[in-house]
N, C-alpha and C positions, 0 to 999 in steps of 0.2 A: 504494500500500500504506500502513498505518499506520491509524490512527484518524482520522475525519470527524462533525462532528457539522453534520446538516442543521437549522439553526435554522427554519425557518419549519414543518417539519416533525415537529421535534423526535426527530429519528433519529438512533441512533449506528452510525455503521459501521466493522466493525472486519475488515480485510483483511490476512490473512497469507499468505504464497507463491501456497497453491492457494487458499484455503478464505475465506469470508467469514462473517461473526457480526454479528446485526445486534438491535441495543435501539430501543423505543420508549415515547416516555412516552404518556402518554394524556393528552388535552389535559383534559377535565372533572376525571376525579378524581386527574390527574398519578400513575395507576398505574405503575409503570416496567414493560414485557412483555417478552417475550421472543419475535422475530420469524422469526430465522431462522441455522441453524448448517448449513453445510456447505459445498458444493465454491462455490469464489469465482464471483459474477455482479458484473453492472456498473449491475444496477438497486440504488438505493436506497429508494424510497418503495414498500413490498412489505407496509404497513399492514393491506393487505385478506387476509394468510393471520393476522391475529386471529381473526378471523370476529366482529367483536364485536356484530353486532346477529342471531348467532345463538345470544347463550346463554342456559340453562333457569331454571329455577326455583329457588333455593338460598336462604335468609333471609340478610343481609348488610348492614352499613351501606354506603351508595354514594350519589352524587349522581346517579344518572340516574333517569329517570320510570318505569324498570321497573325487577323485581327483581332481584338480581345476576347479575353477569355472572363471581361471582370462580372457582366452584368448577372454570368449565372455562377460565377464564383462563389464558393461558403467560406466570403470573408468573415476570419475573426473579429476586427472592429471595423466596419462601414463609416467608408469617408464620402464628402459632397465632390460632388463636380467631374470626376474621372473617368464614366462607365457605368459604374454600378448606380441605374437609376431604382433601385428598390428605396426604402428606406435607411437615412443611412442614420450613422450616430454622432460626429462629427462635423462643424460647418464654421469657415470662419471666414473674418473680414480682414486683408490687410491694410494697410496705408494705400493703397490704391486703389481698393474695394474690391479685391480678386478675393474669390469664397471655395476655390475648390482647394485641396488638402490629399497627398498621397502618402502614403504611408510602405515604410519598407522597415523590413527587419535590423535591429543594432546589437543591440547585444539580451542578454537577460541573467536574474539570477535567483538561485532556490535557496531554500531557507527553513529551516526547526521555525514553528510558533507561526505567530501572529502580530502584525506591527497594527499600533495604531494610526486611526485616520483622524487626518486633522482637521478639530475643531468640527469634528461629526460623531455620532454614533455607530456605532457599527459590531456587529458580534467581536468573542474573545475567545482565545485558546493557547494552549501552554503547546509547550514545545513534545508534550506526548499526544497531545489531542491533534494538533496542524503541521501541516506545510503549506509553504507559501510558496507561490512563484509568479516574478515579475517581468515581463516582455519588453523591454525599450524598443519601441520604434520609431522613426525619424521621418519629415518632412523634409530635404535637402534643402528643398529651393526656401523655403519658409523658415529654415530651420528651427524648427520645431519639434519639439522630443513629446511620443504618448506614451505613457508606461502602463500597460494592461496589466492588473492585479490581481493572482487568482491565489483563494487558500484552500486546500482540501480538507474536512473534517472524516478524520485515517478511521474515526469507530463510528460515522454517520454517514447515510446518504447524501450530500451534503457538500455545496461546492460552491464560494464566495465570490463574486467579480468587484471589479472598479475600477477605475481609472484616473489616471496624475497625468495633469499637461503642463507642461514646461516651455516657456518662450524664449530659445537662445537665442534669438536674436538681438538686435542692436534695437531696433523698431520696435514700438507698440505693436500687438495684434489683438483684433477682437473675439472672443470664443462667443460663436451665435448658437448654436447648439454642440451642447456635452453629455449624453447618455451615457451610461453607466455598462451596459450587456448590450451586448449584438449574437442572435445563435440561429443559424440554417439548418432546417431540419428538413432530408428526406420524404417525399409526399405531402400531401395534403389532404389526405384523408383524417383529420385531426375533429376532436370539441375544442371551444373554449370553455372556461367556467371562469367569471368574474364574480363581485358580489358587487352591488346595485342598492340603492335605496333612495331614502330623504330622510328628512327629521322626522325623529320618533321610527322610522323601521328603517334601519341602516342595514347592508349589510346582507342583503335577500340574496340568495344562490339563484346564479342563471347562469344556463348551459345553454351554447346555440353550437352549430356546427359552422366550418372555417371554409372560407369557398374562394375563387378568385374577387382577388381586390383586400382592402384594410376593415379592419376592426380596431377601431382604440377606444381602448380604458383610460381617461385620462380625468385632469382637474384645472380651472385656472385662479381657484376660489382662495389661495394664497395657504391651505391646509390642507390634508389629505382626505377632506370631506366625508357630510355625509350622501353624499350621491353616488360616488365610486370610493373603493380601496386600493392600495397599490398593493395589489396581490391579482397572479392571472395564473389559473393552469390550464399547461397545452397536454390534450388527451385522446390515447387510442379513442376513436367515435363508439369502439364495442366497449370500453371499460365503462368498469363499473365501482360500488366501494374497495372491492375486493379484489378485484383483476383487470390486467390489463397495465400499458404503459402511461404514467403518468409526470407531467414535467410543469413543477410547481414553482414560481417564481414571484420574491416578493420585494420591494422595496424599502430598503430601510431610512425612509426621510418622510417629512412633514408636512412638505408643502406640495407647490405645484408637483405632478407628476404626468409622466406620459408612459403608456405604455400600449405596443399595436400588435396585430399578428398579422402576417401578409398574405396571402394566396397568390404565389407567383405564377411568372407565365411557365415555368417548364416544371411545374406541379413539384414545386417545394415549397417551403411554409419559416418565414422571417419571425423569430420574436425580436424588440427592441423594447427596452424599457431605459428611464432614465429621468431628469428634471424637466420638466414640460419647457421645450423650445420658445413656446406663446409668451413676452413679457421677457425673455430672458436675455442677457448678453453678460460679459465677463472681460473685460480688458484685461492683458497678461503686458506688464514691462518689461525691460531684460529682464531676465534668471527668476525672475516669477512663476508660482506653481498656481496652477489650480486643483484640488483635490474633489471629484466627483463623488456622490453616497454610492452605498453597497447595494449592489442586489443579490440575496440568497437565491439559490438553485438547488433545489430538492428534487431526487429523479425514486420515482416506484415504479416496480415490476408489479406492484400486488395490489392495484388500484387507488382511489382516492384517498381510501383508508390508511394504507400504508404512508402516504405522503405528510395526512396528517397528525400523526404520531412522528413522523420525523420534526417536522417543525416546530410540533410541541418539547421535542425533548432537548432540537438547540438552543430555544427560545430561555426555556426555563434553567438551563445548563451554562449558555454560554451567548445571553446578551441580559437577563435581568440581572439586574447587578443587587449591591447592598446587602444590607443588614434579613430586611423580611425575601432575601433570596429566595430562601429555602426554609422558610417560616412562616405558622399558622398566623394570620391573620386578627385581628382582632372584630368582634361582631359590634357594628358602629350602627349609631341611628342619627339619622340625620334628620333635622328640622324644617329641611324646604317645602315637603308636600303638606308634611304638621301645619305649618304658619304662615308662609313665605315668606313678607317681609313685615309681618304685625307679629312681633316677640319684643320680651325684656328681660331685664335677666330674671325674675319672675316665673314666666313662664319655661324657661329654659330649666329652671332648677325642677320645677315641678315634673317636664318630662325625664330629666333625670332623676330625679329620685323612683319615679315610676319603673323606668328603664334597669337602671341598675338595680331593683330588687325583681325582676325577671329575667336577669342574668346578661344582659346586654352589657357591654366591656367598654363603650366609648362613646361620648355625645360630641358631632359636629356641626359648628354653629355657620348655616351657609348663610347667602347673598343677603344682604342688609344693615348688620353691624359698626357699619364705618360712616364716616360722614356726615351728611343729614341725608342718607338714603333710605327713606320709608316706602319708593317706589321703584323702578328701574329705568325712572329719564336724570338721575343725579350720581355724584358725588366718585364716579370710577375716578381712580389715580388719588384721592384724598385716604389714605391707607390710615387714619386718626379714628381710634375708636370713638363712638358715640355714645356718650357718659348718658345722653338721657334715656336709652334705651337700655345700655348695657350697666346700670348704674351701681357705683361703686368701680366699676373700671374691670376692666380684661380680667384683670391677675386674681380677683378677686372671685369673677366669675366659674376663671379655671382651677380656683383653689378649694370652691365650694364642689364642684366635680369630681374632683379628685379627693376629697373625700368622704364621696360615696363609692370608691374604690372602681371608679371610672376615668377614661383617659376621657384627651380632651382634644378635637379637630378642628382647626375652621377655615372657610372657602375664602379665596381670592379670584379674582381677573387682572392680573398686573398687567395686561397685553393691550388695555382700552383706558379708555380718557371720555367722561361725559363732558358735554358743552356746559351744562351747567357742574361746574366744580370747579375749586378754586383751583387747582390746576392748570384747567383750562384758560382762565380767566389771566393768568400769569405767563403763560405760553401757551397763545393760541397756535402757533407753527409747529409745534410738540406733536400732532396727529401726522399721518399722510395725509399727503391732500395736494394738490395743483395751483400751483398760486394764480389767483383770479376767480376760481370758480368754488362755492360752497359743495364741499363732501356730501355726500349721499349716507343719510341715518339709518341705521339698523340696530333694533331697541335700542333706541337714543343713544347713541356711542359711535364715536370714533377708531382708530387703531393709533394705537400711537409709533410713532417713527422708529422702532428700534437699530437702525442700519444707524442710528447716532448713538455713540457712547456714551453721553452725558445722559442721554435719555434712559438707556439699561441701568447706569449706575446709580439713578436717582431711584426708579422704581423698586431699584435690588436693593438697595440700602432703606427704603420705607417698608418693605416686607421683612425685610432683614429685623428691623425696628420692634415691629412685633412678634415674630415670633421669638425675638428674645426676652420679652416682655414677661412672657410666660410658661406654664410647662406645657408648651402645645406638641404634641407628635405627631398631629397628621394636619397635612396641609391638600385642599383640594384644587386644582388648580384648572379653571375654567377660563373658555373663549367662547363668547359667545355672537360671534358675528365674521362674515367674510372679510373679503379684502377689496377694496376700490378705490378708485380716484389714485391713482400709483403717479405719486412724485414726493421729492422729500427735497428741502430745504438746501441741505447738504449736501446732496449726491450732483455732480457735475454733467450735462446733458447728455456728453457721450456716453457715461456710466449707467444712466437711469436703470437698464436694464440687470442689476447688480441689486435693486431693490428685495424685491421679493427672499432672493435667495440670502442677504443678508438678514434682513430680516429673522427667517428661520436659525440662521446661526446666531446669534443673538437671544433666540427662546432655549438653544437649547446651552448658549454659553451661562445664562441665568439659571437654567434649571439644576446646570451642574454646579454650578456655586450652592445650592440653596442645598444640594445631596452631600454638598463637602463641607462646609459649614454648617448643618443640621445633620450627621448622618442617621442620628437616633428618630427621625422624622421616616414616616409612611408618607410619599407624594401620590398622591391618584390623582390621573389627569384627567381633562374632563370638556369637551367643545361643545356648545351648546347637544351635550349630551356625546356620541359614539362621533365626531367629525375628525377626530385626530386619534385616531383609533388604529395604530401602524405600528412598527418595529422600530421608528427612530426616537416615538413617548416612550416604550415598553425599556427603552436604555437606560431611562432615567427615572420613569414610575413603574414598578412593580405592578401595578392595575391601572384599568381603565376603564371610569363610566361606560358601561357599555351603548347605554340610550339612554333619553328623557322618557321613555315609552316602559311606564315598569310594569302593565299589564301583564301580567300571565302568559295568558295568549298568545297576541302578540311580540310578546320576547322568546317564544319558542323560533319561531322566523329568524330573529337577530340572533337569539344565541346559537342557532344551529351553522347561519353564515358566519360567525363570527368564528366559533368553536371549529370551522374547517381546517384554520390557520393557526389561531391564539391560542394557545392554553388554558385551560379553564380558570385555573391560579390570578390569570389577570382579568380578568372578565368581570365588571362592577356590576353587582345584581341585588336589588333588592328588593323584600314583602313590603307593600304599599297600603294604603287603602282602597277600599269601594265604593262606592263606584268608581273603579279609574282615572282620575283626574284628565287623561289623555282620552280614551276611546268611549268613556262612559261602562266600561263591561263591569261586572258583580261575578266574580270567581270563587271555587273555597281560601279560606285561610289556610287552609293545610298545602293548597295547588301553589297560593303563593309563593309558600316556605320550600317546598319541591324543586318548583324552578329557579329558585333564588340558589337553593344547595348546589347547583350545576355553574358557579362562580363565585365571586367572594363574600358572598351571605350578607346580610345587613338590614335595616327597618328603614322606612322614608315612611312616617304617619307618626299621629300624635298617639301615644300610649294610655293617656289619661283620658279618651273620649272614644279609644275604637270596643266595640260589643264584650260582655265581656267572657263570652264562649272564647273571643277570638285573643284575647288576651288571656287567658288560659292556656292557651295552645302555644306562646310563646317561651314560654321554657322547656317543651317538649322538642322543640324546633332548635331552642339555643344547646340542647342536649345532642340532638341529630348532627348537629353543626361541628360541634368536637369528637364526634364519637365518627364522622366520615371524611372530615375536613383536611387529614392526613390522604387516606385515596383517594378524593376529588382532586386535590391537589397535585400527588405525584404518579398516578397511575395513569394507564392507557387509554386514550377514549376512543369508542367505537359509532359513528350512528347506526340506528336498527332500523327503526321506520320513520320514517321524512313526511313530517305536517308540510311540509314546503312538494311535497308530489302527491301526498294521499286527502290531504287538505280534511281529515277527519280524526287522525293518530297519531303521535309520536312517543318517541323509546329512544334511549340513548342506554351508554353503557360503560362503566368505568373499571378495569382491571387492576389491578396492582403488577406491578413488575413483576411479582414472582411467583403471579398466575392463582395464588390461595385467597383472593379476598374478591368478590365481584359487588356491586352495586348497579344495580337497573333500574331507572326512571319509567314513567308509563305515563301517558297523560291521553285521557280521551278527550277531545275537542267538541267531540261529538257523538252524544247517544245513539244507541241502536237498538230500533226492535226487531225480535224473534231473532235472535242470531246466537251461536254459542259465543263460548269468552273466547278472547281476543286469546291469539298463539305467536309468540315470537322468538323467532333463533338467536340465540346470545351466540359473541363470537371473540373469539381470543383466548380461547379456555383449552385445560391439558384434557385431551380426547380421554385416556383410560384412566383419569382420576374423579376420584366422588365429593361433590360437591350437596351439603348440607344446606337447606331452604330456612335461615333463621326464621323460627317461630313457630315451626311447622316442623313435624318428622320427617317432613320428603327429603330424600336423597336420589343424586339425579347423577351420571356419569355427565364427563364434558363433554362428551361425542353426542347423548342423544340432544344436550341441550343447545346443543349446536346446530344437529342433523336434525333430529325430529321438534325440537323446541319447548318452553316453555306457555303454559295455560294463565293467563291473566286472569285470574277471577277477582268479582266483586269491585268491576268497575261502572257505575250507577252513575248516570244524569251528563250531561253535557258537564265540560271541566274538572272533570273527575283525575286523581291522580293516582300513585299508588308507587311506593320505593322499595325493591325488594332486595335483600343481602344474602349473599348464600358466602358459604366460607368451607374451603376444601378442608374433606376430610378423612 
């Protein structure tokens, strides 16, 4: 395993678990190609699936005796201008305005471990888990250096990209487009699978088939939205959870993104994924780098399933960082659906004391608290608690919490500026905005300029402010609004397009201060609800509000799209009230607590007013929470049956590594008459070991619960649930 470079042949082989990945230069014009991605083989010299002495016609500079060979070439990184009119991944401007870019092989070098990427997020691994290997390739005439980044994970499916541009030259040049992965894939007989939503159901699985012409996933809304995610897998059209080849590809960044799949003319199939081109540009001076985000690449032989168990396990292994890594959680309630912004500290005490003698571990105090915010058209950027609400003062508040042997959270938006606040009022030019014309309002808020320093450092130093005020440990940190009117004060015309993407580095140069400076702090991020729901928050917060949408229901859809890719470990979930505040629905209290156990568990409703059967049931639930919260967390997950296809049932299914502990979810959406009980195959289980049905004397082997399945009895009425544990024995 690891990385091989065959010198006389000039091949790189790059072998992870299952899966092999193989680069070749071209000896004439040192092309760098792309040879071969999938399930692991033990040949290397596999030169001959180029097909290089059978490509057509295309005009192109090249050193061979015929015409080019680029436009059906499986170039490693796609450059603008030369041939290859697919999509490419590279495009620039020089001083003259010339935008094409050739690339030819220079040198390269392999390596133990994993370097970090600067001033980004990105996964991590030690010099037993990775190899790395980096490809310098050169622009002569431009002279310009692209260093293609790849690391293998040696005990994962699992193979990292990225890209470093470098401007040797004397000249400025501009980078108009920098993607991250360029990969040509044989055929076109492919799915895609994206996920898709809006606010309140982010995050929906859609599967179409790939045909000639483009398909892009992308974003220009300045976050990784809740309309698309930066996550696409390309798939045999026959697979399924279980089988089949599957090639799963996600972006680890925040903001804009693009990502397309091509149906070519001579039936092969482009992925490119990278920072959405739209809005973007990058000047490089002499000996200036640019460092693009990572995209992971996950490959299964064994269907959907298998991919997402892979991503779950690097995710949780080798990009969530900190303290609550690899730790249980604390079970938090938060105040917003209780109150929203009508609380004091009064009413705060009373839901904690409720709280905490029902075994809840943490009160977090969201949107309101600061300023004179009573509503949501004031006071963002005014980070000064407000004594008449919170009265007695913060410390005070979180001192009376703690002890009632409760920790203590509360929410921010550092990312926004209201018109009305005195912030604002003191630097009106603090926002983005276009000088001349008034910015466009979304819940009465701005964004404020973070590509300016003084801007980050003032906001990070007022947050900073309190939460050393007090003994706060969880900090929730919400955006709640797009991105528009793009211009900043500071940024010079040529540059503008430098905005956006600074920007993002700036969220996450903040958020890493606040995880080094607080490490004993839980950050859960949060965009008006699941919009920044991606691999480049998960670097920095250990969860993520899943939705605004805490329905039952409803969240069976988001968490099933979300749970294809995330870990369940990060996934914000929590029991609500009824009716719905979002959809209006009335579900059980017991279905809430169900679906909420399938992520980081928690309460959003006031405790001292909900029924009180259902407050009863609350410590039966904070009991279930610690007694599975261990194999929700770190064991396998499988889906069973998909509410997002059958649109009447869903089943999920959680394994433990070591195959002796199972837990099944069950949730009928919808009643049935005159039918038997519902039957479902559990899957990941040791075929000739016996598995005991907690509660019940049944003992089942894992072959028939697998092959012949298990009987869901005693599932009654519309939203009906049902958690069943069986334990090898």
């Amino acid at each position: 395993m690891g990385i091989k470079f065959i010198e006389d042949k000039k091949i790189f082989k790059l072998d992870a678990k299952d899966t092999s990945y193989i680069i070749s230069v071209i000896d004439e014009e040192q092309f760098v190609g792309h040879v071969y991605f999938g399930k692991k083989i033990i040949d290397e010299d596999v030169n001959y699936l180029l097909r290089l002495e059978e490509s057509p016609y295309v005009p192109s500079k090249n050193n061979r005796d015929r015409v080019s060979f680029y436009d059906s070439f499986p170039t490693e990184y796609s450059t603008h201008g030369i041939g290859d009119f697919r999509e490419s991944c590279l495009q620039v401007r020089d001083k003259n305005g010339n935008t094409s870019c050739r690339l030819q092989y220079l040198s390269h070098e392999i390596y133990k471990g994993k370097k970090k990427l600067a001033g980004l997020p990105a996964t991590f691994g030690d010099d037993n888990e990775c190899t790395s290997l980096e490809i310098t390739c050169i622009d002569n005439d431009l002279n310009l250096e692209v260093i293609l980044i790849y690391t293998v994970f040696e005990n994962l499916d699992v193979i990292t990209r990225s890209v470093r541009v470098k401007n040797c030259a004397e000249d400025s040049i501009a980078l108009t487009k920098v993607l991250s992965a360029c990969i040509d894939f044989d055929g076109i007989n492919y799915d895609m699978i994206s996920l898709h939503g809006s606010w309140a159901r982010e995050r929906h699985i859609s599967r179409k088939k790939i045909s000639y012409g483009k398909q892009a996933v992308s974003t220009v809304r300045g976050e990784s939205s809740h309309q698309d995610n930066p996550f696409i897998a390309l798939l045999d059209s026959s697979a399924t959870d279980e089988s089949g080849n599957v090639y799963g590809f996600n972006f680890v960044y925040s903001g804009n993104f693009f990502t397309q799949v091509e149906g070519c003319q001579f039936d092969t199939t482009r992925v490119v994924m990278g920072i959405n081109p739209v809005d973007f540009t990058w000047v490089l001076g002499k000996d200036e780098e640019f460092q693009a985000p990572e995209v992971v690449m996950v490959y299964s032989d064994k269907g959907i399933g298998k991919m997402t168990r892979t991503f779950h396990d690097l995710y949780r292994n080798n990009l969530i960082r900190g303290r609550f890594k690899d730790k249980k959680r604390p079970i938090l309630i938060n105040n917003w659906e209780a109150t929203y912004f009508d609380f004091n500290t009064e009413k705060l005490l009373s839901i904690a004391k409720e709280a905490s003698s029902l075994g809840i571990e943490m009160l977090v105090m969201d949107d309101g608290w600061f300023g004179k915010r009573n509503k949501d058209n004031s006071s963002l950027g005014d980070w000064i608690v407000n004594e008449e609400k919170i009265q007695g003062g913060l410390k005070y508040l979180v001192d009376e919490v703690n002890k009632l042997g409760m920790e203590f959270g509360i929410w921010f938006e550092p990312e926004m500026i209201s018109p009305d606040s005195d912030l604002y009022r003191a630097h009106p030019d603090w926002c983005i905005h276009i000088d001349g014309r008034t910015p466009a309002l979304c819940r009465e808020q701005y964004v404020l300029d973070l590509s300016r320093k003084e801007i980050v450092d003032y906001i990070y130093e007022s947050v900073k402010k309190v939460l050393s005020s007090a003994n706060i440990t969880y900090v929730k940190w919400d955006m709640n609004r797009q991105i528009t009117d793009l211009g900043s004060k500071c940024i010079p015309a040529e540059r503008h397009g430098e905005l956006l993407h600074r920007y993002v580095l700036a969220v996450y140069e903040m958020m890493d201060r606040l995880t080094t400076d607080f490490p004993h702090i839980l950050l859960e991020n949060c965009s008006g609800g699941g919009a920044r729901f991606d691999p480049g928050m998960l670097y920095y917060s250990p969860q993520i509000w899943c939705s605004d949408d805490t329905d039952a229901i409803e969240r069976l859809k988001i968490q099933e799209g979300t749970a294809m890719v995330y870990p369940l470990s990060c996934i914000g979930a929590h029991v609500s009230d009824c009716p719905n505040h979002t959809v209006g629905r009335s579900t059980p209290f017991e279905t809430r607590g169900h679906v909420a156990l399938a992520g980081t568990f928690g309460y959003e409703l006031d405790v001292t007013r909900i029924p009180k059967e259902d407050r009863e049931m609350i410590p039966k639930q904070v009991e279930m929470y610690h007694k599975y919260n261990d194999l929700v967390r770190t064991g396998d997950y499988y889906r069973i049956e998909n509410f997002s296809e059958n649109h009447s049932f869903d089943s999920w299914e959680v394994v433990s590594k070591d195959k002796k502990e199972v837990l099944v979810t069950c949730v009928q959406v919808l009643g049935r008459a005159n039918y038997h009980s519902r039957r479902i195959k559990l899957k990941g289980l040791v075929e000739d070991k016996m598995y005991k049905l907690e509660g019940t004397k049944e003992v089942f082997s894992g072959g028939v619960l697998m092959h012949g399945g298990l009987n869901i009895k005693d599932l009654h009425g519309d939203y009906s649930s049902k958690l069943l544990h069986l334990i090898q024995v």
